[in-house]
ROTIVO-577583 format. One line per field, with one value per residue: residue number from 0; residue in three letters; x, z negated, y negated of N, C-alpha, C in turn. Coordinates in steps of 0.05 Angstrom, whole numbers, plus 32768, in hexadecimal, padded with zeros to 4 digits. Each point is the difference from the previous one (the first is absolute). Layout:
% ROTIVO-577583
seq <- (NUM ...)
type <- (ala ...)
n.x <- (X ...)
n.z <- (Z ...)
n.y <- (Y ...)
ca.x <- (X ...)
ca.z <- (Z ...)
ca.y <- (Y ...)
c.x <- (X ...)
c.z <- (Z ...)
c.y <- (Y ...)
***
This chain:
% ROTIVO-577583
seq <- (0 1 2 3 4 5 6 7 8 9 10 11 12 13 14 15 16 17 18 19 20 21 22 23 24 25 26 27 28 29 30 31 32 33 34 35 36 37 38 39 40 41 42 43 44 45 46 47 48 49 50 51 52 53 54 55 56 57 58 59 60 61 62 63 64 65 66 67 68 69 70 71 72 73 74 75 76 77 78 79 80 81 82 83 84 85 86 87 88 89 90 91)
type <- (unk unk unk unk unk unk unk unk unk unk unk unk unk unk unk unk unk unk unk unk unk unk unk unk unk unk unk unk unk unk unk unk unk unk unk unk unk unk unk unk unk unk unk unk unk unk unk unk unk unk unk unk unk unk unk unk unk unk unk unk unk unk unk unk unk unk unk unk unk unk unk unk unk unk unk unk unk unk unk unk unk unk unk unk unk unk unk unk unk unk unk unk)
n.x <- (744F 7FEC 8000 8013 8000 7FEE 8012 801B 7FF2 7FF3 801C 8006 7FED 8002 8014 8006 7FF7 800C 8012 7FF1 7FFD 8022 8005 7FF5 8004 8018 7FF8 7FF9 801A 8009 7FF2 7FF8 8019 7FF7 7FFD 8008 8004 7FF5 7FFC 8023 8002 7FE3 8011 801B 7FFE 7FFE 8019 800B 7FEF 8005 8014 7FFC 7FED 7FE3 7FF6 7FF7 7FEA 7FEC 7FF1 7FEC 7FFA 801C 8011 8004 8021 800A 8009 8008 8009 7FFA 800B 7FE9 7FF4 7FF7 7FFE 8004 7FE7 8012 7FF5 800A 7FE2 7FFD 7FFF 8015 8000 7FF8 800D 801A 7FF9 8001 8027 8005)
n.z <- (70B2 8008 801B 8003 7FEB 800F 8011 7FF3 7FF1 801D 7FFC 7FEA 800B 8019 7FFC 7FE3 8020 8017 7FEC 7FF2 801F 8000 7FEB 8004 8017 7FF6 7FEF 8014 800E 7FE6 7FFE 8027 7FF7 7FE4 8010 8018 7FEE 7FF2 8020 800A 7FE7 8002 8022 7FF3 7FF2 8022 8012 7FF4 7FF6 8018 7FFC 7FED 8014 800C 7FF5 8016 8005 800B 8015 7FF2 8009 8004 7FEF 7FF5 8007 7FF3 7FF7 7FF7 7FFE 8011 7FEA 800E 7FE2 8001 7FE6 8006 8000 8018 8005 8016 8002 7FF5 8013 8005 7FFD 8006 800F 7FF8 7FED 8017 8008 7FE6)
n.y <- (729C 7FED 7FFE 8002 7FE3 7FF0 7FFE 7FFA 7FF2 7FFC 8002 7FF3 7FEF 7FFF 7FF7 7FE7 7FFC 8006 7FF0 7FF0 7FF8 8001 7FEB 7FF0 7FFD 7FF9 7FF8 7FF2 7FFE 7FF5 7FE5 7FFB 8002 7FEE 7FEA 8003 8003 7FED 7FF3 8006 7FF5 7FEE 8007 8003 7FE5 7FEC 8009 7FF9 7FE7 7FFD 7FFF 7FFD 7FF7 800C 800E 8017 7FFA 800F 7FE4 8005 7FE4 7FF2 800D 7FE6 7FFA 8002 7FEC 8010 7FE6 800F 8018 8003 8008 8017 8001 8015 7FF2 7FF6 7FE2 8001 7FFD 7FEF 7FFF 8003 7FFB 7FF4 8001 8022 7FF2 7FE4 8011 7FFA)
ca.x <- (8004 7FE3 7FF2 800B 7FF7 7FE5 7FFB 800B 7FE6 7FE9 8013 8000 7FE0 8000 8015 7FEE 7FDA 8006 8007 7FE1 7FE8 8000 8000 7FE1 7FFD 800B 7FE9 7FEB 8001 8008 7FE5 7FF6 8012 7FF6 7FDE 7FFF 8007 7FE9 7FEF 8002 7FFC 7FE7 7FEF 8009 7FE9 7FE4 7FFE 7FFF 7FE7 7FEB 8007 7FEC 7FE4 7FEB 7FF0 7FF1 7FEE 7FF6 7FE9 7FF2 7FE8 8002 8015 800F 8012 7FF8 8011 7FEF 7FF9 7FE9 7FEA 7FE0 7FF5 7FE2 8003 8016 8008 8017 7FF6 8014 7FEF 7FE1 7FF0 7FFF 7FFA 7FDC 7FF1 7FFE 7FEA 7FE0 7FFB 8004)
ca.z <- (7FE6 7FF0 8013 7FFC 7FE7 8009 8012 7FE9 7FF5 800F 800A 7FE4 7FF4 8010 7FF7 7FF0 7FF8 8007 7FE7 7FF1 800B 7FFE 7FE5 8000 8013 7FEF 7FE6 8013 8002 7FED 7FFD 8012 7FF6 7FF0 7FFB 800E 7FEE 7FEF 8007 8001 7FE6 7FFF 8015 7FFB 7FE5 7FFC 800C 7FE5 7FF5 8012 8003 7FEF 8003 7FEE 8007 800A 8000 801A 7FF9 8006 800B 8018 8009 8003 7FF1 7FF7 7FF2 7FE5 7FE2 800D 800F 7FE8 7FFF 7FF7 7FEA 800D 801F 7FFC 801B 8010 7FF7 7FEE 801C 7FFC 7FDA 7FFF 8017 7FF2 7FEB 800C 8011 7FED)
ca.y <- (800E 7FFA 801A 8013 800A 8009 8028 800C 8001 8016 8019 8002 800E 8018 8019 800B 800E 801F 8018 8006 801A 801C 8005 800A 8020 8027 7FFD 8012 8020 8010 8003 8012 8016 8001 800B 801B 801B 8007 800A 8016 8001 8006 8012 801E 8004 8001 8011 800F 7FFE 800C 8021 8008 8008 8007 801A 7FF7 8019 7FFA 7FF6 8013 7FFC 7FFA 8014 7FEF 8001 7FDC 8000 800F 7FF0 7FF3 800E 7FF8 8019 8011 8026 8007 7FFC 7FF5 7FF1 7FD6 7FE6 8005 8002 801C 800F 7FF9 800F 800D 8002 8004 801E 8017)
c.x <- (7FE5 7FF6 8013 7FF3 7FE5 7FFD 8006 7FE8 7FF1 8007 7FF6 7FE8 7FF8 800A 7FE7 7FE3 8010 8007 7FEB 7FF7 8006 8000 7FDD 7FFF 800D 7FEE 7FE9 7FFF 8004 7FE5 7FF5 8007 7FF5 7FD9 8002 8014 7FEA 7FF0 7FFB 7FFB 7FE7 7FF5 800D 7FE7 7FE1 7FFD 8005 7FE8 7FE9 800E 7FFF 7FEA 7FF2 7FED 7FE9 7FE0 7FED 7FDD 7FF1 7FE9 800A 8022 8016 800F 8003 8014 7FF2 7FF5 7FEE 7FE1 7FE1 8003 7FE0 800D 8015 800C 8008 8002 8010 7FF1 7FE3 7FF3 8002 7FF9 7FD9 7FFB 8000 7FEE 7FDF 7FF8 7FEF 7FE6)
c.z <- (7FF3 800C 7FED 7FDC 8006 8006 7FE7 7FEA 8004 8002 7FE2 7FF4 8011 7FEC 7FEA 7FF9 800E 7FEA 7FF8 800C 8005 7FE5 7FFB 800E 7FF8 7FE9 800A 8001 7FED 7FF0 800B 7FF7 7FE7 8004 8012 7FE9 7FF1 8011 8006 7FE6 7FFF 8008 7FF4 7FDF 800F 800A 7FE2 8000 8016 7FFA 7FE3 7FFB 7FE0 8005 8016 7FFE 8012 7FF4 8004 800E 8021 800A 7FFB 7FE3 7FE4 7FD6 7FE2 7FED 8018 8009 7FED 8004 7FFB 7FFC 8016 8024 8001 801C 7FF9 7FF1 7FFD 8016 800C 7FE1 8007 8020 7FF5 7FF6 8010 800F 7FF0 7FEF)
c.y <- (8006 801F 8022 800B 8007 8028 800A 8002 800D 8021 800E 8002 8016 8023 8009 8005 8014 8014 8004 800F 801C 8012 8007 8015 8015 7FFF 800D 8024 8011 8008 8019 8024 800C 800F 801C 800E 7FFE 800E 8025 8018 8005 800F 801A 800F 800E 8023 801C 800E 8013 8022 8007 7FF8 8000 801A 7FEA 800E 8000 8003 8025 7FF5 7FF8 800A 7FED 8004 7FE7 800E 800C 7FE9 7FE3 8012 7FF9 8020 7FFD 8018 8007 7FF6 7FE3 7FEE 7FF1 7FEA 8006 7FFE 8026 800D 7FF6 800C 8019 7FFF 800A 8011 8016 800A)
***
């Protein structure tokens, strides 16, 4: 009788970490479910964001493209970086 309440016990803690773990494990996925929408959420914002852009304008000293509110000027002329804006200069 001793043996049988014994398996019967072991059968019974058995059972209930199995419930927990699948109870943790669906928690899991609902979770997993949750962050891949934000995530799909961020990438649809970020992709927004790239397709309205910024003016771009092209270095006059080395031909290179580069974002308008990064550009160094001199009076009208209009360089990627103060490295091209001072070579210009020592051409000139």
């Amino acid at each position: 009788m001793s043996r049988i309440l014994f398996f019967l016990g072991i059968f019974i803690v058995i059972a209930v970490a199995w419930a927990i773990s699948r109870r943790r494990q669906s928690l899991s996925i609902q979770e997993r479910d949750e962050l891949e929408e934000l995530r799909r959420n961020e990438r649809g914002r970020k992709n927004a964001q790239a397709v309205i852009g910024e003016p771009m304008e092209k270095c006059e000293e080395c031909g290179t493209y580069f974002p308008r509110r990064e550009a160094v000027r001199r009076g009208t002329h209009i360089y990627c970086s103060a490295r091209c804006r001072d070579k210009a200069s020592k051409r000139d």
